[in-house]
C-alpha positions, 0 to 999 in steps of 0.5 A, a space after each residue: 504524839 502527845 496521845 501516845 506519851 498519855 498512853 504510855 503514862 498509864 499503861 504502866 511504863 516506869 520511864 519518866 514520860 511527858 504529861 499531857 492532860 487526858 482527851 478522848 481519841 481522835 478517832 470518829 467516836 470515843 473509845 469505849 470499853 466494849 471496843 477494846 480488843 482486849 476487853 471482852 464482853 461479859 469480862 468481869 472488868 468490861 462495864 469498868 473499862 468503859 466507865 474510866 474511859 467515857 468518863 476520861 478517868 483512863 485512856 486506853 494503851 493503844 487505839 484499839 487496846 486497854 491493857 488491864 492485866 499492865 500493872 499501875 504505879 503511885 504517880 498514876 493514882 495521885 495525878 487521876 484523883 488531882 485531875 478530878 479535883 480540878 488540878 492541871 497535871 501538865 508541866 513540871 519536872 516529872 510527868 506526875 509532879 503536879 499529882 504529887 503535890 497535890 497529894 502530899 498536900 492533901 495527905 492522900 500521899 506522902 509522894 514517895 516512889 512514884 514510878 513504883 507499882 502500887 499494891 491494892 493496898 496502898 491503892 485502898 489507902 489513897 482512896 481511903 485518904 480521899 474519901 475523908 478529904 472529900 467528907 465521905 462516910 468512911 464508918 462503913 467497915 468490916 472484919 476482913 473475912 480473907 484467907 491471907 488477912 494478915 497479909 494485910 499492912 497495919 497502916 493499910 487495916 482501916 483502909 481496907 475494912 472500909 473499903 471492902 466494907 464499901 464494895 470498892 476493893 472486893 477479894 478474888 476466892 476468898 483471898 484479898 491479895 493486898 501485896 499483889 500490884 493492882 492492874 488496870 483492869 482493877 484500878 478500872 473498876 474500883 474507881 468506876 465502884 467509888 466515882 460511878 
């Protein structure tokens, strides 16, 4: 039960969910990306699928499945980075209560809308917000050389110049689609890019 509920949690569901610290399956060996049925071999994210869920960064949906076209929300992104700086994500009047506090708290975050899917954008921010927590080099930037550039949020401009300019956040022909919901197959591999 608790496995499924951390399923839902990171599959994308916006209901409220109990949190339950992230483990590997039960199952006889861990759960890799190359055995995810919805992960083929080769696919562009498989080598980042199998990063998170060695690493237990992200489980996946079900036992055999990964889900990454499912969109991710904010709550998600903050408890995944409070649980790599040590945090215990578990209790708490909402699954993403501890995450949240420690986001806000750390200014990676300002806690708001939590349950709502976060754009690429506001992905590359959080990351960018915690790379300077953690003191990383955060000079390495970019024009953004993109076809819908001005799509691009002002608060979100330095954030995606360093991110693009880091290999973390990359466009897809010649479009950085800021606006669009990061799906789990992207938030696999930009963390597996930052972490890996």
């Amino acid at each position: 039960e608790a496995e499924r509920i951390y399923r839902e949690l990171l599959e994308g569901d916006d209901t409220p969910v109990v949190p339950v610290k992230p483990s590997k399956p039960k199952d006889d060996k861990p759960t890799t990306g190359s055995s995810f049925t919805d992960v083929p071999a080769g696919s562009w994210y498989a080598d980042a699928v199998k990063y998170v869920s060695e690493k237990g960064l992200m489980n996946g949906t079900s036992k055999n499945g990964f889900s990454p076209n499912a969109t991710t929300t904010r709550g998600m992104i903050v408890t995944i980075l409070a649980r790599m700086e040590g945090v215990k994500t578990a209790g708490g009047a909402a699954w993403y209560t501890a995450g949240r506090a420690w986001a806000m708290e750390n200014g990676i975050s300002d806690g708001t809308n939590m349950e709502g899917k976060i754009t690429r954008e506001q992905l590359a921010a959080m990351l960018y917000r915690y790379a300077a927590l953690k003191g990383r080099d955060l000079t390495a930037g970019e024009n953004l050389n993109f076809t819908d550039a001005s799509d691009v949020s002002a608060y979100a401009l330095p954030a995606l110049q360093w991110a693009t300019g880091e290999k973390i956040l990359t466009g897809s022909n010649g479009a950085l689609n800021p606006q669009a919901p990061a799906t789990r197959a992207h938030l696999a591999a930009i963390l597996h890019r930052y972490f890996g």
